[in-house]
SEMITI-218919 format. One record per residue (C-alpha): residue number from 0; x, y, z. Coordinates in steps of 0.001 Angstrom, whole numbers, plus 524288, in hexadecimal, padded with zeros to 5 digits. Example, Ala and Ser with C-alpha at 12.3 -4.5 7.8 and 13.67 -1.06 7.14 Angstrom:
> num,X,Y,Z
> 0,8300C,7EE6C,81E78
> 1,83566,7FBDC,81BE4
// end
This chain:
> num,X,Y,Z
> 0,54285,D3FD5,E9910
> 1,5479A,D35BF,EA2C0
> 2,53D27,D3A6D,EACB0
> 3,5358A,D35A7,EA255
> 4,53A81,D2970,EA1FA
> 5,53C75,D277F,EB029
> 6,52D16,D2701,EB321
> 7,52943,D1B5E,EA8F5
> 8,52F19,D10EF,EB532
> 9,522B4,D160F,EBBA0
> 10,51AEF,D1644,EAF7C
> 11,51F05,D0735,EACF7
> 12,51D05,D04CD,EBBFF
> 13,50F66,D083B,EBC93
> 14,50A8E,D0330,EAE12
> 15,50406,CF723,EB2D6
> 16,4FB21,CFE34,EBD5C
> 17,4F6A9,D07A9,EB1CF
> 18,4F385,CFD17,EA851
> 19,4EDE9,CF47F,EB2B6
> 20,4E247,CFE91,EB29C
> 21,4E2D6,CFFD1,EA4CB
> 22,4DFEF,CF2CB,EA066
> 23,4D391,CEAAC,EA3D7
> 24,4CD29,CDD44,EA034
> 25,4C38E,CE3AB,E9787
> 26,4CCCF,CE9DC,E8EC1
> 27,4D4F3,CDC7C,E8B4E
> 28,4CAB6,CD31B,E8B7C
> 29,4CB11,CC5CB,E8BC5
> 30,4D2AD,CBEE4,E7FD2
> 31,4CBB7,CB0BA,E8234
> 32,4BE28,CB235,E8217
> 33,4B809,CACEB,E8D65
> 34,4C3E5,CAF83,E9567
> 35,4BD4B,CBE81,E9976
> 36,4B984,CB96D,EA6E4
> 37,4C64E,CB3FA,EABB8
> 38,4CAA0,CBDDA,EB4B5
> 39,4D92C,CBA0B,EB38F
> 40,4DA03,CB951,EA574
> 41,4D3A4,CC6F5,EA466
> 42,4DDD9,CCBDB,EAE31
> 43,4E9C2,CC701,EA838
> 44,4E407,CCD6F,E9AB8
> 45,4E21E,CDAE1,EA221
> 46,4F12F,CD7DD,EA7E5
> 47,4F6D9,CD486,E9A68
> 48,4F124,CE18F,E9499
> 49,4F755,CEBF4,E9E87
> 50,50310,CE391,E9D31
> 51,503A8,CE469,E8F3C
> 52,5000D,CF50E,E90E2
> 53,50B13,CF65F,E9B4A
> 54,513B4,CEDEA,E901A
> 55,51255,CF992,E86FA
> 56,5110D,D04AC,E8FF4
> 57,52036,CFF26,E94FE
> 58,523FF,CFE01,E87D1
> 59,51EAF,D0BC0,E81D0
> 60,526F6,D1086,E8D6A
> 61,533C6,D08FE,E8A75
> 62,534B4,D0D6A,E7ECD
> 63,531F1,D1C37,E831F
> 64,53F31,D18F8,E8C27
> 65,546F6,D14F2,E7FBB
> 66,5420E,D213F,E77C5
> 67,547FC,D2835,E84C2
> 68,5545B,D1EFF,E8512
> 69,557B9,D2307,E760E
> 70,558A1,D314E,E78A0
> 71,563BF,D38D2,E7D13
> 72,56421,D3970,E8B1B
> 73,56F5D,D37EC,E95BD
> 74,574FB,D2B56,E98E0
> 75,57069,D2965,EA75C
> 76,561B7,D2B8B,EA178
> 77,56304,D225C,E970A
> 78,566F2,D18CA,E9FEB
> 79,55A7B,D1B46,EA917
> 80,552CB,D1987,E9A17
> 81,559FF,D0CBB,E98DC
> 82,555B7,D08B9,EA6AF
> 83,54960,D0C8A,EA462
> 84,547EB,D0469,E9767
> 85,54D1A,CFA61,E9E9A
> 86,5446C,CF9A8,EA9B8
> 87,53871,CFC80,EA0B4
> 88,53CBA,CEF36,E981A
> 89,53D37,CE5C4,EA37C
> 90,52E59,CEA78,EA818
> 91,52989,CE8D3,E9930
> 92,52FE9,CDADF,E99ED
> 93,528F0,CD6E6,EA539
> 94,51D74,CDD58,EA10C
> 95,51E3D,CD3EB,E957C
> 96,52271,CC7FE,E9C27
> 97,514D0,CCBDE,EA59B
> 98,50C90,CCE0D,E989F
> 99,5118F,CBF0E,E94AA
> 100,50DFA,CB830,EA2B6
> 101,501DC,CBF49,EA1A0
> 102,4FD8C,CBB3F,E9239
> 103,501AB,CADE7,E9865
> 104,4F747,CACDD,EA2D7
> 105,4EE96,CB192,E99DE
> 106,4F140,CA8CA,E8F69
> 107,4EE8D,C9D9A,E987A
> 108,4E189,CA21A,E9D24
> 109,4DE8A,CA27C,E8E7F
> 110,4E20E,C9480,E8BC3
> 111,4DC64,C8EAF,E9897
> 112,4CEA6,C95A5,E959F
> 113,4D04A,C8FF9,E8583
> 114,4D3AD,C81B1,E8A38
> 115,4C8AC,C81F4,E93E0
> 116,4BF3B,C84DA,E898E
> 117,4C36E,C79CC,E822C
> 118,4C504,C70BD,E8DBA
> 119,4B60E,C70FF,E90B2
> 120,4AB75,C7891,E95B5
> 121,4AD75,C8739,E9BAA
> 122,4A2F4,C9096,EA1F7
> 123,4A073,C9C81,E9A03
> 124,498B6,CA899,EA089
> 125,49454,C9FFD,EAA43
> 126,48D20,C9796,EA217
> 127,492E0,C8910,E9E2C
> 128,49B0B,C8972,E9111
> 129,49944,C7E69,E86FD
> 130,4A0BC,C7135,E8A49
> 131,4A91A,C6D24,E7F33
> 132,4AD94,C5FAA,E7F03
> 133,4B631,C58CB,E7757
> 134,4AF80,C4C50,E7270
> 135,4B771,C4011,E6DF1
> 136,4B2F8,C4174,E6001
> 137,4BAF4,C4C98,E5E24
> 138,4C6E5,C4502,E58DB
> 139,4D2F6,C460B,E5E7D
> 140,4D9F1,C5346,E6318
> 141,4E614,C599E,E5F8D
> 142,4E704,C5D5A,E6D25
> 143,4EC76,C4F2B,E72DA
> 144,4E693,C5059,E800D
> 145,4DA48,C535F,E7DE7
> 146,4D7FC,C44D1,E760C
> 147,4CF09,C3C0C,E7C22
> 148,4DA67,C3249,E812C
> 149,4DE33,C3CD9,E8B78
> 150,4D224,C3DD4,E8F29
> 151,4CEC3,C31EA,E91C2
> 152,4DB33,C2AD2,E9735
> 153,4E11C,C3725,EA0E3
> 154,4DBB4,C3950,EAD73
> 155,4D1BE,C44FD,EAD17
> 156,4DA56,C4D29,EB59A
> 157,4E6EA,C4A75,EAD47
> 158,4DE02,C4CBC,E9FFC
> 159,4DA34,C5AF0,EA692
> 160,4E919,C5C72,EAA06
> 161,4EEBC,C592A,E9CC9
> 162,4E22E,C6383,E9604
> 163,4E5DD,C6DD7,E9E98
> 164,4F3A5,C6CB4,E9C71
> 165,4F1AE,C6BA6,E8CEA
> 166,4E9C5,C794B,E8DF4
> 167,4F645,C7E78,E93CC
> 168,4FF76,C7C48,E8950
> 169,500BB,C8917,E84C8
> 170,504D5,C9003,E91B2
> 171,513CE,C8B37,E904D
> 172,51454,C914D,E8475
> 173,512B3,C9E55,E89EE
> 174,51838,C9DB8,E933E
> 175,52404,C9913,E8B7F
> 176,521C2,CA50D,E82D5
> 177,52387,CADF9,E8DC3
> 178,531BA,CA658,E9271
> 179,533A3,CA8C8,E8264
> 180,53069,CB74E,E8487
> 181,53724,CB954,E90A8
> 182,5449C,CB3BB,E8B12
> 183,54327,CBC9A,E7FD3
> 184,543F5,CC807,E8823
> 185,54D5A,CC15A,E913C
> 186,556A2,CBEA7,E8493
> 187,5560A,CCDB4,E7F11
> 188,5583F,CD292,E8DE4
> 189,56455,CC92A,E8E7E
> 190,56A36,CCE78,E8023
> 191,56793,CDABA,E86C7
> 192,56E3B,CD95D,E93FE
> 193,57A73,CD2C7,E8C58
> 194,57DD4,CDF8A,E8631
> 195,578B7,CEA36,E8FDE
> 196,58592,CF43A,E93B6
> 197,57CF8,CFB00,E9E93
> 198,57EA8,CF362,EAC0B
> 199,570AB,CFAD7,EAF74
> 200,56979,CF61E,EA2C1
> 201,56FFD,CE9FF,EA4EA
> 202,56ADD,CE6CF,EB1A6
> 203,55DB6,CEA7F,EAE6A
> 204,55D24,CE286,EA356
> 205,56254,CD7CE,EAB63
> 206,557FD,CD85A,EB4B7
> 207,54EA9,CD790,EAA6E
> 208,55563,CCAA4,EA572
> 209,551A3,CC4FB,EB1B2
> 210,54300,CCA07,EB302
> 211,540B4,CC385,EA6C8
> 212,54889,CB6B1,EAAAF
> 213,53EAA,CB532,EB601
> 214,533E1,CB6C0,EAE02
> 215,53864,CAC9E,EA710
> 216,53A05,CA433,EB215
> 217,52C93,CA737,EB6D3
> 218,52797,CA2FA,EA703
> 219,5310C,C95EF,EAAAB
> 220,52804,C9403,EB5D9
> 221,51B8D,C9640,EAEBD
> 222,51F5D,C8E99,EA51B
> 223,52565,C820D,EADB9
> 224,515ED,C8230,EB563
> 225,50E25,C81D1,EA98E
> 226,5155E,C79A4,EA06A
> 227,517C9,C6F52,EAC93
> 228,50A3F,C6F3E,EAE73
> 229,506D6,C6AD3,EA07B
> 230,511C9,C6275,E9F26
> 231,50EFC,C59C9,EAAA2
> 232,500A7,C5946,EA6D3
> 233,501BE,C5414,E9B22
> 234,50D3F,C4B27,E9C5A
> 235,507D5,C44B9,EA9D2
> 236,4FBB4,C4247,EA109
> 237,502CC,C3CF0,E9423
> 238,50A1F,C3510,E9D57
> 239,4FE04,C2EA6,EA3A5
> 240,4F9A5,C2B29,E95A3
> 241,502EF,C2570,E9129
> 242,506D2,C1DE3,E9CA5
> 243,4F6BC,C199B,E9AB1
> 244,4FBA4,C1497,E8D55
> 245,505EA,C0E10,E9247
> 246,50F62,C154D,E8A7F
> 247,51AE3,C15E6,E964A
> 248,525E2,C1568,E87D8
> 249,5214C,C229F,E87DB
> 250,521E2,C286E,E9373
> 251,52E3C,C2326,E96A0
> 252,532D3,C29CA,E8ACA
> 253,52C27,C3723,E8D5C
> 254,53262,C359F,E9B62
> 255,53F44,C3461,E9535
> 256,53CF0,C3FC9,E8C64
> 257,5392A,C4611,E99D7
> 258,545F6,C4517,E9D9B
> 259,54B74,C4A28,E93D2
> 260,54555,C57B8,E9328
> 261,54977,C57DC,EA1A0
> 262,557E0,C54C2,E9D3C
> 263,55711,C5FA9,E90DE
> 264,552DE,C6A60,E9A99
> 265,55DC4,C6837,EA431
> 266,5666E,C68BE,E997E
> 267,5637C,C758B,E94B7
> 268,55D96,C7C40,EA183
> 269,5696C,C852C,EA275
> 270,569B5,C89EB,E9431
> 271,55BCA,C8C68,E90F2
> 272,55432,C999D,E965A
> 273,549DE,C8F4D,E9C4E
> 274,54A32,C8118,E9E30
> 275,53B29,C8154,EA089
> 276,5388C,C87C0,E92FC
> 277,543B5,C7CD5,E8D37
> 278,53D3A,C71F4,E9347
> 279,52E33,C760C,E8D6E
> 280,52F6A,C7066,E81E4
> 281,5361D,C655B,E8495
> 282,52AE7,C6069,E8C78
> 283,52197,C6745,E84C9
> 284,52542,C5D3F,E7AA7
> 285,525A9,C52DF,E831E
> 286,5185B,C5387,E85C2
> 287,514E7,C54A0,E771C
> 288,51C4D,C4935,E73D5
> 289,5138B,C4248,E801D
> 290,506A6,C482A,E78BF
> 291,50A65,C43BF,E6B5B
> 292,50E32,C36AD,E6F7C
> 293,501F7,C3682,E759E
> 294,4FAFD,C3A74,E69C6
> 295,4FFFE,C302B,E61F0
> 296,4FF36,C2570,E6A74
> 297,4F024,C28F9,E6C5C
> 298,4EE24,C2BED,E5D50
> 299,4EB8D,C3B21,E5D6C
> 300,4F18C,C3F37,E513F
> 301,4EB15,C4D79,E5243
> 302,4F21F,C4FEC,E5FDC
> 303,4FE20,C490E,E5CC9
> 304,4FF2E,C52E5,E4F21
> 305,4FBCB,C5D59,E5845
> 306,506BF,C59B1,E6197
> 307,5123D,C5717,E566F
> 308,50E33,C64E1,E5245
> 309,51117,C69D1,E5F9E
> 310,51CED,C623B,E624D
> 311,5230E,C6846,E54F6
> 312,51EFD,C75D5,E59A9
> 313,52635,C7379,E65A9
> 314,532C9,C6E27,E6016
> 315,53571,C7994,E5785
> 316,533E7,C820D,E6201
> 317,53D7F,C7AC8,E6BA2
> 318,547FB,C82F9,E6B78
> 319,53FBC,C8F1A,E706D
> 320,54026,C8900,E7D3C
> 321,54DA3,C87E3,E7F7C
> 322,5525E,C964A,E818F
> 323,55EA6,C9826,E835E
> 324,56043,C9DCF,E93FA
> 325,561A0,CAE06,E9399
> 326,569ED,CB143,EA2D4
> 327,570BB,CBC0A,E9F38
> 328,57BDE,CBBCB,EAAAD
> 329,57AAA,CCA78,EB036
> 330,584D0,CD2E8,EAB41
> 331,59070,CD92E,EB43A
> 332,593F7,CE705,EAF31
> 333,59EAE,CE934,EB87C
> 334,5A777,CF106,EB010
> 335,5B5DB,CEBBB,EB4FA
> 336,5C11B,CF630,EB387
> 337,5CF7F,CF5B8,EB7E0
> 338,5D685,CFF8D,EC027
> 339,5DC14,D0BA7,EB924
> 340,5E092,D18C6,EBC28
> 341,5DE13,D2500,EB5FE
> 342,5E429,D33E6,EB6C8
> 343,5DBE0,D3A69,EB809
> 344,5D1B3,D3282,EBF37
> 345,5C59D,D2D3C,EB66E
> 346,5BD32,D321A,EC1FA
> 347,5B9A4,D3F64,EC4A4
> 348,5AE52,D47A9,EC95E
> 349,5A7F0,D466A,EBC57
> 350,5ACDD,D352F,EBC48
> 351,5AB2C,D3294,EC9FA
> 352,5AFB0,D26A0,ED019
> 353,5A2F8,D1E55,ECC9F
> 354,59AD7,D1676,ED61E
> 355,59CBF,D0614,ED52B
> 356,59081,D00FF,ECF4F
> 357,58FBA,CF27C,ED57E
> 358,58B5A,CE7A6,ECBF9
> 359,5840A,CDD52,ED16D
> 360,58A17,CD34E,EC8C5
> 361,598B6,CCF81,EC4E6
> 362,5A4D4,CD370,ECDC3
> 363,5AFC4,CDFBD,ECD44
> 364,5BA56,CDF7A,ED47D
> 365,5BE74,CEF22,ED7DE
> 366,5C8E1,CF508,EE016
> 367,5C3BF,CFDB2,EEC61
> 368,5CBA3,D0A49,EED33
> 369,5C6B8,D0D4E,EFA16
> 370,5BA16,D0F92,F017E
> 371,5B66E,D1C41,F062D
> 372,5AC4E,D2205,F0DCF
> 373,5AACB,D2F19,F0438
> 374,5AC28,D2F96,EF578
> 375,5B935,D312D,EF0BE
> 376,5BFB5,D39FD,EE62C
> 377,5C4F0,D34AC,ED990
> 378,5D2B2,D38D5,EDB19
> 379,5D51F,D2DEC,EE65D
> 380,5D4E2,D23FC,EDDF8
> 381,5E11D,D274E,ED568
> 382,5D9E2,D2767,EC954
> 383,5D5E7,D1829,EC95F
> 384,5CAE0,D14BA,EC132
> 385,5C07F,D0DD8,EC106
> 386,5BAE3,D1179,ECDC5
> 387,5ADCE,D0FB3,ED3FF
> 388,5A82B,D123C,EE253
> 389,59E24,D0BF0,EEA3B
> 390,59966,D0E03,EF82A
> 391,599EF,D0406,F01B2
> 392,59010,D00E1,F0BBA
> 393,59940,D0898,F15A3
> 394,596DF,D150D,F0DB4
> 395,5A38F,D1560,F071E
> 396,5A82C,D18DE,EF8D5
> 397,5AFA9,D0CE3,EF2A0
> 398,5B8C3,D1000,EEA1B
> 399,5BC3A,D0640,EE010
> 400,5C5BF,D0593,ED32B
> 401,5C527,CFAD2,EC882
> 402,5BBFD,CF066,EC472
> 403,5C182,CE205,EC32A
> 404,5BD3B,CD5AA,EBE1C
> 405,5C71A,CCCDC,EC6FD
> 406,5CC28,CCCE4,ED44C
> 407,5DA8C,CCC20,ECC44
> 408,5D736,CD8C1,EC51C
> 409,5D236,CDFDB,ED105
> 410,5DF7C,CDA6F,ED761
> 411,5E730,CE187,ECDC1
> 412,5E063,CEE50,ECFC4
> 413,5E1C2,CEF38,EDCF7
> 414,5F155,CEF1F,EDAD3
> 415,5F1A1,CF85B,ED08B
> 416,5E858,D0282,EDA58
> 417,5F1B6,CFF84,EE5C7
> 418,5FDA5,D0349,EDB45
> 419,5F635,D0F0F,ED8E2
> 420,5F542,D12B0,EE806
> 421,5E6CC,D0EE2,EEC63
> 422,5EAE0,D0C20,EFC2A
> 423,5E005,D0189,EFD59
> 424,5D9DF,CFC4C,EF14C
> 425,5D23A,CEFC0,EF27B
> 426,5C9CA,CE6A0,EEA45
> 427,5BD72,CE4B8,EEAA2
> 428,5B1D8,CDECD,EE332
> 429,5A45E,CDF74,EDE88
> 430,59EFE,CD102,EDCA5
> 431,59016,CD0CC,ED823
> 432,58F0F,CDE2D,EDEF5
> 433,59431,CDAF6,EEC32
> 434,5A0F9,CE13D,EEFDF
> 435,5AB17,CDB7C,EF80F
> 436,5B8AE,CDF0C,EFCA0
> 437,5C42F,CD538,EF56C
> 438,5C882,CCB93,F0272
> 439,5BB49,CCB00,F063F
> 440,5B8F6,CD6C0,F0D2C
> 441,5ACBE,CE01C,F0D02
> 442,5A982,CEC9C,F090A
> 443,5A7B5,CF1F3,F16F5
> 444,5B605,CEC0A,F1A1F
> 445,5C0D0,CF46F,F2294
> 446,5C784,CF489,F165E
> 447,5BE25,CFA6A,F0C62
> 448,5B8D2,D02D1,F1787
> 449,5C3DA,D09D6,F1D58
> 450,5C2EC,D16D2,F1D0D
> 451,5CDDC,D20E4,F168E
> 452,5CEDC,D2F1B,F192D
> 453,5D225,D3A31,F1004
> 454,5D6EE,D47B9,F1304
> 455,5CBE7,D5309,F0DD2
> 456,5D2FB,D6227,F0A23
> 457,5CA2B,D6C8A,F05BF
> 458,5D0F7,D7805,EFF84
> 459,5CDA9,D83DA,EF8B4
> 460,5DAA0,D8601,EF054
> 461,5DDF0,D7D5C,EE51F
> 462,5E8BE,D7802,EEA82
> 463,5EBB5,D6EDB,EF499
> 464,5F81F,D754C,EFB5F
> 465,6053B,D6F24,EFA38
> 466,60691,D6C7D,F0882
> 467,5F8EE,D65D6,F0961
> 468,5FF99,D5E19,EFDE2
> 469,609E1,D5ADC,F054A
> 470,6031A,D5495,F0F7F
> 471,5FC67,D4C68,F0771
> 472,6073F,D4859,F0198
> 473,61018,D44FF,F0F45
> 474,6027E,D3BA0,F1255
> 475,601E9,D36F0,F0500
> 476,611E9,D30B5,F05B3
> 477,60BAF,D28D5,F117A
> 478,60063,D2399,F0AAD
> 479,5F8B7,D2542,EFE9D
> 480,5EF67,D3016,EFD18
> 481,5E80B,D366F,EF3A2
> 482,5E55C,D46B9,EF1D3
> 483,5D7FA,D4996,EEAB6
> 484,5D356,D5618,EE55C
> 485,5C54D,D5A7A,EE3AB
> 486,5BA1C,D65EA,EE69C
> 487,5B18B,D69AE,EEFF1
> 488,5A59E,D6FAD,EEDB7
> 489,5A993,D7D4F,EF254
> 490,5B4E5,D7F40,EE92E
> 491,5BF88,D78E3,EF2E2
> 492,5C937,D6FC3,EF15E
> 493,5C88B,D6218,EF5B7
> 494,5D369,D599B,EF7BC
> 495,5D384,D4AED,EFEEB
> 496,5DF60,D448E,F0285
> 497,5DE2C,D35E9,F073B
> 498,5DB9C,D2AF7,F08FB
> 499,5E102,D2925,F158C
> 500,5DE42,D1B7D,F1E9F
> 501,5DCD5,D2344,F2B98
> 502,5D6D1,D2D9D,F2EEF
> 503,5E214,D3279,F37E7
> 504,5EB05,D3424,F2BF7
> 505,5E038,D3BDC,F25A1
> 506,5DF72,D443C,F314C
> 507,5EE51,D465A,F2F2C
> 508,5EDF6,D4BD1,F22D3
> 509,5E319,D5692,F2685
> 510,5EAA6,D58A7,F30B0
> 511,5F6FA,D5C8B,F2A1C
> 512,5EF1C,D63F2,F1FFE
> 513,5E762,D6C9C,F2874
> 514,5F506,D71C8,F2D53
> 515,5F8C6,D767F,F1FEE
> 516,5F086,D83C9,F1EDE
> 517,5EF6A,D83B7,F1073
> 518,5E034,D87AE,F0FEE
> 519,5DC73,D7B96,F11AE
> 520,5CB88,D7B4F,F14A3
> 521,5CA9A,D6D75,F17A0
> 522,5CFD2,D6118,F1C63
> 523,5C8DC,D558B,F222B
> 524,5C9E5,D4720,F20C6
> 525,5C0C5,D3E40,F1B0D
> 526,5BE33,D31D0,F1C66
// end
């Protein structure tokens, strides 16, 4: 079953090179007509259509995971499902958030190629199409700019400015849609995050928070370009009028208003999602209130209904812009534990001692039990829990005990370990995932590198002897040492006696032992 599910990351992987040769030009066709020979348009249609087939192939598949996820299967491969659905939801996001760039560009092409055919005369099948022009008995028209007092008192390259960027108008708004669309998903992945327990889930979903925060950013962008571009169009031009009508009340009072969006934006730029999407319609109505008062003052009651209309629209809708910010700060799961000790120990062949996981985020303060260039057994560490091990760059095992919030805490610990006879206990700490000695010292320093040395004894018999024992315990009134007990893969006896801080005292003790003939197999030091 999981090998099952462990091929669909290549399925997913190669989906858009299968639909890219599944999908042509002919089979979407054109939605404008007249729009068939534009090359790009046609391509971004073809693009939009395998996106929207890999959309559902990705989610036919995520929900095949699920249907997996439900059943009753081992822990460790439910996690891998989890994972999987995981992985499978961030590539269906961005294939969405591609599917929305792309509809877009597409859209724009659309409106370009409509207001050209309104603006005046286009080729058709390489033959000249019909001219239509506006004449001056037409009566006035809702749309304000295209009244003959624009015409006739801007200069012809501001006139063609202030057109074009009046056939834009509608490109904010999707792109604003997509920021809308994006924070919707950003939002539900936050909820999400907040109440995840699995640090693995968690960081995954995480990562997907910021993927869609910088497509967001990139919408910002989009949006900043095309909305300056319209919004310095027509202001420079409304400006120029009615300077030319010697209005300056006016435009020292739009100048002042100016200001003031300036002033509302810095106030809020830290508490909304996007100070570019707060500030849209603050100038957006700033340049309606320029085009009504235009209206009026010239006399065009069509465009200046037209414009109240819109200015309504946009003040009932005001508070859609102002989005409260989504940053979820990135979670620390450092699980923080004091020092205890247990008899028997919590760790055993079937708990081992297990390896430190290192979070990239928050700080723990531990206390290092010793470094050591092997693995060590359980029964050295007097039944302290928690433990946890990690090797250092040198190649040793680092034994640790505790977790702890505060250097005081950590403090505290390292007395009681020294009550409970721990020769050399230290603290150290884990800030943001890199570790460092307390006193500022390294990992690599003499002190966590010194080397110890234990005594090996392989036997056959069950017992020890009681004059091996005794030995042990003449070297254990001079210092502290511990005797551990475990098997060897033959059957035998294995017994370790140590730790020892030179190698000659080691030495020693074999020495002394391997003149007691008690059947002993085996003695050696190790280091």
């Amino acid at each position: 079953m999981w090998k099952r599910a462990s091929l669909w990351g290549v399925r997913v992987a190669g989906m858009l090179c299968l639909t890219a040769s599944s999908v042509s030009a002919q089979q979407v066709g054109a939605r404008v007509a007249g729009l068939e020979s534009n090359k790009e348009y046609m391509a971004l249609l073809v693009r939009e259509a395998q996106l929207h087939r890999t959309e559902d192939s990705v989610v036919r598949i995520i929900g095949d995971t699920r249907k997996l996820f439900s059943t009753d299967l081992p822990s460790s491969e439910r996690e891998k499902h989890s994972a999987e659905i995981l992985r499978l939801e961030k590539e269906l996001f961005e294939i969405r958030n591609r599917i929305g760039v792309t509809a877009n560009e597409i859209g724009s092409i659309e409106q370009e190629f409509i207001v050209s055919r309104m603006n005046g005369p286009q080729p058709q099948d390489g033959a000249d199409a019909p001219v239509v022009v506006p004449g001056p008995a037409a009566g006035q028209s809702a749309d304000l700019v295209r009244n003959a007092y624009f015409r006739e008192n801007l200069p012809q390259q501001d006139y063609d400015a202030l057109l074009e960027a009046r056939s834009r108008e509608t490109e904010p708004g999707r792109w604003i849609d997509l920021y809308r669309s994006n924070y919707r998903k950003l939002d539900s992945l936050a909820r999400q995050y907040d109440t995840m327990s699995s640090r693995v889930e968690a960081e995954v979903v995480y990562s997907m928070i910021g993927s869609v925060a910088s497509l967001n950013r990139a919408v910002e962008d989009s949006l900043t370009r095309v909305w300056s571009g319209i919004y310095d169009d027509k202001v420079y031009a409304y400006n120029y009028l009615l300077d030319k009508m010697g209005k300056t009340e006016l435009l020292d009072e739009f100048g002042q208003r100016f200001q003031k969006n300036r002033q509302a934006v810095a106030a809020v730029q830290d508490s909304v999602a996007s100070a570019v999407l707060f500030e849209y319609p603050l100038q957006r109505r700033l340049v309606l209130d320029y085009e009504r008062t235009l209206a009026g003052l010239l006399g065009y009651s069509a465009a200046e209904d037209s414009l109240r209309r819109c200015i309504a629209a946009l003040q009932a809708d005001t508070q859609s812009y102002a989005l409260p910010a989504i940053a979820p700060q990135e979670r620390i799961f450092i699980v923080y534990a004091p020092v205890e000790r247990h008899s028997p120990s919590v760790y055993n062949s079937r708990n081992p001692i297990p390896e430190n996981e290192t979070q990239q985020r928050g700080t723990v303060y531990r206390i290092q039990l010793g470094a050591f260039t092997q693995k060590q057994p359980v029964s050295i560490f007097k039944g302290v829990s928690p433990l946890c091990y990690d090797k250092t760059e040198e190649g040793r095992y680092r034994y640790c005990a505790g977790a702890f919030r505060e250097l005081a805490e950590a403090e505290a610990a390292l007395a009681e370990l020294r009550g409970m006879g721990f020769r050399k206990p230290e603290i150290v700490v884990w800030r943001n995932g890199e570790f460092e000695m307390i006193g500022g010292e390294s990992a690599s320093s003499d002190r966590s590198s010194e080397t110890l040395y234990r005594v090996r004894i392989v036997r056959q018999g069950e017992s020890l002897g009681e004059r091996i024992r005794e030995i042990a315990d003449a070297r254990s009134s001079e210092q502290e040492l511990t005797l551990a007990r475990g098997a060897a893969d033959d059957g035998s006896i294995v017994y370790t006696i140590g730790n020892f801080d030179s190698r000659q005292e080691a030495d020693a003790l074999c020495g002394e032992i391997n003149a007691v003939e008690e059947g002993i197999a085996e003695v050696e030091v190790l280091e």
